[in-house]
C-alpha positions in Angstrom: 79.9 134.8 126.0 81.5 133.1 129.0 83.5 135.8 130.9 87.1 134.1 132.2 87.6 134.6 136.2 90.3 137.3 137.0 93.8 135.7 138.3 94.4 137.2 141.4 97.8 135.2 142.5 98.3 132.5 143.9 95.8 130.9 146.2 96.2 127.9 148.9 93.3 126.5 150.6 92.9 125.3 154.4 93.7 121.5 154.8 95.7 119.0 153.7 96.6 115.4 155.4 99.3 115.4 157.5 101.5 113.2 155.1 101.8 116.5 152.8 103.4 118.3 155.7 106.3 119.2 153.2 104.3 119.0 150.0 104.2 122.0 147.5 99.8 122.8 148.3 98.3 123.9 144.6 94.8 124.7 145.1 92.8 123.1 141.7 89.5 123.9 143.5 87.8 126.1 146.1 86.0 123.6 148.7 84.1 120.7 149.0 81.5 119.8 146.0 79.4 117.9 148.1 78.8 119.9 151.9 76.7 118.3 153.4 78.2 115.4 155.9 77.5 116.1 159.0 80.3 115.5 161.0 82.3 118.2 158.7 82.0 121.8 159.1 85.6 123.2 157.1 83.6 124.3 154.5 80.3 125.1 155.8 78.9 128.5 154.1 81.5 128.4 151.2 80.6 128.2 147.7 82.4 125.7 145.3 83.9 126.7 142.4 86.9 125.3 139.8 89.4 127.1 139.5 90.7 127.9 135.5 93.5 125.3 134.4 95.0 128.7 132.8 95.4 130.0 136.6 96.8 127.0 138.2 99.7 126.5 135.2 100.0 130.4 136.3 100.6 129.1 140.0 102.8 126.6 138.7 105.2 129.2 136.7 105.2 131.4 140.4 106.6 128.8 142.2 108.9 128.5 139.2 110.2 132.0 139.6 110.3 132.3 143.1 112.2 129.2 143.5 114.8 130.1 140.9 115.2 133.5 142.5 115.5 132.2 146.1 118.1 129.7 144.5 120.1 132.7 142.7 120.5 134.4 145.9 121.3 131.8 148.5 124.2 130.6 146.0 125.7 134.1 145.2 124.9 135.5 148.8 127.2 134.7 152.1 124.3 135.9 154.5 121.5 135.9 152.0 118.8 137.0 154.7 118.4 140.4 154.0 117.9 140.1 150.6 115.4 137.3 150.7 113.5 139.8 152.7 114.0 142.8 150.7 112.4 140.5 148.0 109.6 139.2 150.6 108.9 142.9 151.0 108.8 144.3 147.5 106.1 141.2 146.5 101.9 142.3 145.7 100.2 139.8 148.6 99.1 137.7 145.3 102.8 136.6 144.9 104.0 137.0 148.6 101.8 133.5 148.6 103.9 132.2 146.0 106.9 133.5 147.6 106.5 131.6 150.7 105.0 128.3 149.3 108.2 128.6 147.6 110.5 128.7 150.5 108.4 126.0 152.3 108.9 123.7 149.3 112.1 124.1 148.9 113.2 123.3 153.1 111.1 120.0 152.1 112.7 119.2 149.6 110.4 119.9 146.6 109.4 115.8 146.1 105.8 115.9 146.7 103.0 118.3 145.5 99.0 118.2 147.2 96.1 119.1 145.1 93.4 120.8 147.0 90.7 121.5 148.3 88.4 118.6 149.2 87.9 116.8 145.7 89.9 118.1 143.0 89.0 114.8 141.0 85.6 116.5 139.8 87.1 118.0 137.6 87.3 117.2 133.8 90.1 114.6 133.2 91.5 116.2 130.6 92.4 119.5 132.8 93.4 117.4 135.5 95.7 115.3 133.0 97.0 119.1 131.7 98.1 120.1 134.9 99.3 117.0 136.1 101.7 117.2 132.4 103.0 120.9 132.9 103.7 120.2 136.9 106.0 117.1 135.7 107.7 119.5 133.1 108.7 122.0 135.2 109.3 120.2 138.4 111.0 116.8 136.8 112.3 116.2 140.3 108.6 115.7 141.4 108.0 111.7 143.2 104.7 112.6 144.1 101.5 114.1 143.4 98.1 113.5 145.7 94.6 114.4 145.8 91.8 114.3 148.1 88.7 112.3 146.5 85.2 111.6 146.8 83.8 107.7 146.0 81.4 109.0 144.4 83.4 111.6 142.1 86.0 108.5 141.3 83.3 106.2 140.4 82.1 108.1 137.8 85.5 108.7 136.1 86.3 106.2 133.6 89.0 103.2 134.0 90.8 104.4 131.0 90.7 108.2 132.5 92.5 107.2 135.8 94.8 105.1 134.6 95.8 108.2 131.9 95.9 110.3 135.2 98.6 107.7 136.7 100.8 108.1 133.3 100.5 111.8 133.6 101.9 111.1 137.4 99.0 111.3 139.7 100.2 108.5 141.9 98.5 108.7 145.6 94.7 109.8 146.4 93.1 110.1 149.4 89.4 109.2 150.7 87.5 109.9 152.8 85.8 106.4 153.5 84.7 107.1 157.2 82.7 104.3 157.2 81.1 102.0 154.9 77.8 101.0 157.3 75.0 101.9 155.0 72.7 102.9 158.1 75.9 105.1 158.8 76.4 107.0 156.1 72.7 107.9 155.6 72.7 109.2 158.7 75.8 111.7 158.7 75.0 112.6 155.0 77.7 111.1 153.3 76.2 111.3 150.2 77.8 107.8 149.5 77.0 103.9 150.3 79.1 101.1 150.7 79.4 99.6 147.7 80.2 102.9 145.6 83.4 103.6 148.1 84.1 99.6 147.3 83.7 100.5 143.3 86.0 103.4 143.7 88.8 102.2 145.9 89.1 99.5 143.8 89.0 101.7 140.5 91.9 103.9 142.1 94.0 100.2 142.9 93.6 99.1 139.6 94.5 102.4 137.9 98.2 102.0 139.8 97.5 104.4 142.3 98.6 104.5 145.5 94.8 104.9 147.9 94.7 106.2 151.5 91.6 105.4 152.7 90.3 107.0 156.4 88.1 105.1 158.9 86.2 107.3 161.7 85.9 105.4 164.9 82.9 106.7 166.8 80.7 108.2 164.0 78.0 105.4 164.0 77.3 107.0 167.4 76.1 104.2 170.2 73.4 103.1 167.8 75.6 101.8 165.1 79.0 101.2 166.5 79.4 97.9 166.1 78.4 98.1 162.1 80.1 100.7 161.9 83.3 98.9 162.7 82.4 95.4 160.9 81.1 96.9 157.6 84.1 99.5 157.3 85.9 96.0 158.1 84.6 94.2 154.8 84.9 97.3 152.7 88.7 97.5 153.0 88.6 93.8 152.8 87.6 94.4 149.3 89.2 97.1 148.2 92.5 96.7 149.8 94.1 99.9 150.3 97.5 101.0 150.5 97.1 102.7 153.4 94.1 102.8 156.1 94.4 105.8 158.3 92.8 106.4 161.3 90.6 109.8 162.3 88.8 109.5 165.7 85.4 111.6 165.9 84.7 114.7 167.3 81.3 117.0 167.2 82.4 120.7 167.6 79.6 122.8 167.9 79.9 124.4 164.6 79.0 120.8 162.4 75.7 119.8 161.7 75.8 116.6 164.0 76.1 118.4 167.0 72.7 119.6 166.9 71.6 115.8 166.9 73.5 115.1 170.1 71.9 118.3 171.8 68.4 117.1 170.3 69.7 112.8 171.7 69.4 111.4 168.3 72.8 110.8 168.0 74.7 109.7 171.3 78.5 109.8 170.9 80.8 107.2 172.3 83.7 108.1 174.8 87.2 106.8 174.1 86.9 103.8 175.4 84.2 102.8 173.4 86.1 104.6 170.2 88.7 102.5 171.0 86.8 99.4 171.6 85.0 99.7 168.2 89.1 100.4 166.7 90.0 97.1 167.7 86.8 95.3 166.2 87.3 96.6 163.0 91.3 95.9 163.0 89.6 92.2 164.9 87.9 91.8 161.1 90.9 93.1 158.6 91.7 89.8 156.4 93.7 88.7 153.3 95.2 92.7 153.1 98.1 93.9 153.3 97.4 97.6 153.9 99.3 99.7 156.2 97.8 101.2 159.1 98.8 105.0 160.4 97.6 106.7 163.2 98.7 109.7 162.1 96.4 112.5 163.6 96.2 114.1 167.3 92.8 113.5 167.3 93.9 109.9 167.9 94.0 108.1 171.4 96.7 106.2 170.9 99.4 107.4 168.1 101.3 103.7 168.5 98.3 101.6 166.2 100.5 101.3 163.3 101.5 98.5 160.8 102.4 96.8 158.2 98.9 94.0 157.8 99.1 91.2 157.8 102.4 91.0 159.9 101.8 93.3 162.3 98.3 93.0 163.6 99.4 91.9 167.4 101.2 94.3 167.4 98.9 97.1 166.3 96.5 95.9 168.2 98.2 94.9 171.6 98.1 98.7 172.5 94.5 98.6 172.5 94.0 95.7 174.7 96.6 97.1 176.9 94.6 100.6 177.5 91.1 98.6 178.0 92.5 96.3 180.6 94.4 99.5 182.7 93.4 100.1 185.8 90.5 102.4 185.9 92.7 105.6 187.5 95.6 104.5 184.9 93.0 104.8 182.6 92.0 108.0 183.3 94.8 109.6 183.8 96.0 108.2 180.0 93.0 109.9 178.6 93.4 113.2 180.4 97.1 113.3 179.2 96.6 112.7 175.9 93.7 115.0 175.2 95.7 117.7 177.0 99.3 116.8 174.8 100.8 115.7 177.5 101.3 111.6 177.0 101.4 110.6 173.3 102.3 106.7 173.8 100.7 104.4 177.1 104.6 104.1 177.7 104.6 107.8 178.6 102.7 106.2 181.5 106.3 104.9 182.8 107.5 108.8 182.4 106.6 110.0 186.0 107.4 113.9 184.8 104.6 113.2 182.2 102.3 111.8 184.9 102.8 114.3 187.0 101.2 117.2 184.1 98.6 114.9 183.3 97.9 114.5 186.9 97.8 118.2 187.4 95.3 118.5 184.4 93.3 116.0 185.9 92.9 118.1 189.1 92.3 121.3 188.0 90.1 120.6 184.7 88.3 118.5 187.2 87.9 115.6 185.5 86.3 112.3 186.8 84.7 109.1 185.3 81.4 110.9 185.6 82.6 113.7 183.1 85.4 112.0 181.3 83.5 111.8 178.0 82.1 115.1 177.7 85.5 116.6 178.6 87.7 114.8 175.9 85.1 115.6 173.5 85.1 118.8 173.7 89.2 118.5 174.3 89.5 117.0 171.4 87.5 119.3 168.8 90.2 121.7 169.7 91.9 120.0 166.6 89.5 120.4 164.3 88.1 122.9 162.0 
């Protein structure tokens, strides 16, 4: 006799793309199925599990409660401050989750919910479709729901499945393409090839859902960068997405790849390789109409963003613009950005900005001889 796992409130796991930055987070399972890429390390030494359907409608009635009290008092309350923290303080550390995710939904504005953690689509379609139902019956006010996804978890779920998943009002998923080079994503343990993330993307299009997939510039290494950028190219090609997001590389020392780069098997690229690759692939993007975000700090340059086909020069004239710099321009852009100083290459034009960046430059010591190793290990001060 199966014994049922004890509720112990509600739970919210650790990530979430940045487009959910005001969605309500329900967490349908505890980390990532799969484990084993190499460039990943959020999950490393953590056990997957489902959660019980039974616990996440219980999450769903919290945030019910919580909102309808926070409600109550802000309308019958002038200064309704010390009562929402009378409640905050009275709450078990179960519901003082609930409590806040409530708050948090409601300054969004309570449109958009995220399933986590890293592939809730493994689980059966008919719980998926069950929570999907209740969410819609007791938030009606809900536009969107989203999910993380693994090709290889949405090509084993039946058309007729997804497409009752859309009804029910799953409407947006996100995957985790990174690349779609063969040699690629053997080597980082992807557990994936090309042609299964073309099956799936195209699955999620023609099921009416709206498909984020993410390309990884740099994570073919030296070795494959230029297939990593042609072959992603000709993926999305086929599956157009809705939207292609962008998520530069880095190796922190706690993911499996960075023992490959202390043992040289795998030789990272420096940003201007990274971004040399970006272009390439954007170079090969034809007959879509997918829209490109660089949406993520990890990012050298935040302005590579369109609408495809119509703005490609666009998109890509930022690029072309940093590769041509002058080579102290140049490396005074890439300091400033991997310390949060310059965002844009027009914050070149902001001589208060230059200045910081300049003063980085000189006291992190930075030069073309070390430039590369220094914004690597910069830049996985983003990432888990």
């Amino acid at each position: 006799m199966r014994v049922l796992e004890e509720y112990n409130g509600f739970e919210v796991g650790r990530i979430r793309p940045p487009s959910e930055a005001n969605s309500l987070l329900l967490r349908v399972t505890r980390s990532c199925p799969w484990n084993r890429c190499k460039f990943c390390g959020i999950y490393r030494g953590q056990q997957f599990s489902v959660r019980p359907v039974e616990h996440l409608l219980r999450d769903i009635d919290r945030v019910r409660h919580y909102i309808d009290q926070i409600t109550l008092i802000v309308q019958q309350q002038g200064d309704a401050y010390p009562q929402l923290i009378a409640l905050e303080r009275s709450l078990d550390p179960g519901d003082l989750q609930a409590f806040h995710s409530a708050i948090r939904w409601l300054q969004g504005g309570m449109t958009s919910v995220f399933l986590q953690d890293a592939n809730s689509l493994v689980i059966k379609a008919a719980d998926m479709i069950r929570i999907l139902e209740y969410l819609r019956q007791v938030f009606p006010q809900i536009e969107r729901i989203t999910s993380y996804a693994r090709s290889h978890s949405i090509a084993r779920i039946a058309d007729e499945e997804l497409a009752r998943m859309a009804c029910a009002g799953l409407n947006r998923i996100h995957i985790g393409l990174e690349s779609a080079a063969d040699a690629v994503l053997s080597m980082v343990c992807k557990g994936v090839d090309k042609q299964t993330h073309i099956l799936a993307g195209q699955k999620v299009k023609r099921a009416g859902i709206e498909l984020s997939e993410y390309f990884m510039p740099g994570l073919g290494g030296e070795k494959y960068s230029r297939e990593n950028a042609l072959e992603t190219a000709d993926a999305l090609n086929q599956i157009n997405p809705d939207f292609i997001r962008i998520r530069t590389l880095g190796v922190p020392e706690h993911v499996d790849l960075y023992q490959d780069v202390l043992s040289g098997d795998f030789r990272p690229l420096g940003d201007i390789a990274k971004a040399q690759e970006l272009l390439l692939m954007l170079e090969h993007l034809e007959g879509i109409t997918s829209t490109i975000k660089s949406d993520h700090i990890v990012n050298l340059l935040a302005e590579v963003e369109g609408q495809l086909p119509r703005d490609i020069d666009r998109m890509t004239e930022p690029i072309r613009r940093f590769l041509s710099l002058e080579k102290d321009r140049q490396l005074l852009y890439m300091v400033g950005r991997r310390c949060g100083y310059l965002e844009r290459l027009s914050d070149l034009e902001d001589r208060s900005l230059c200045y910081r960046a300049e003063q980085a430059l000189r006291s992190e010591g930075v030069s073309w001889e070390n430039v590369d190793e220094w914004a690597g290990r910069m830049l996985c001060r983003y990432l888990s």
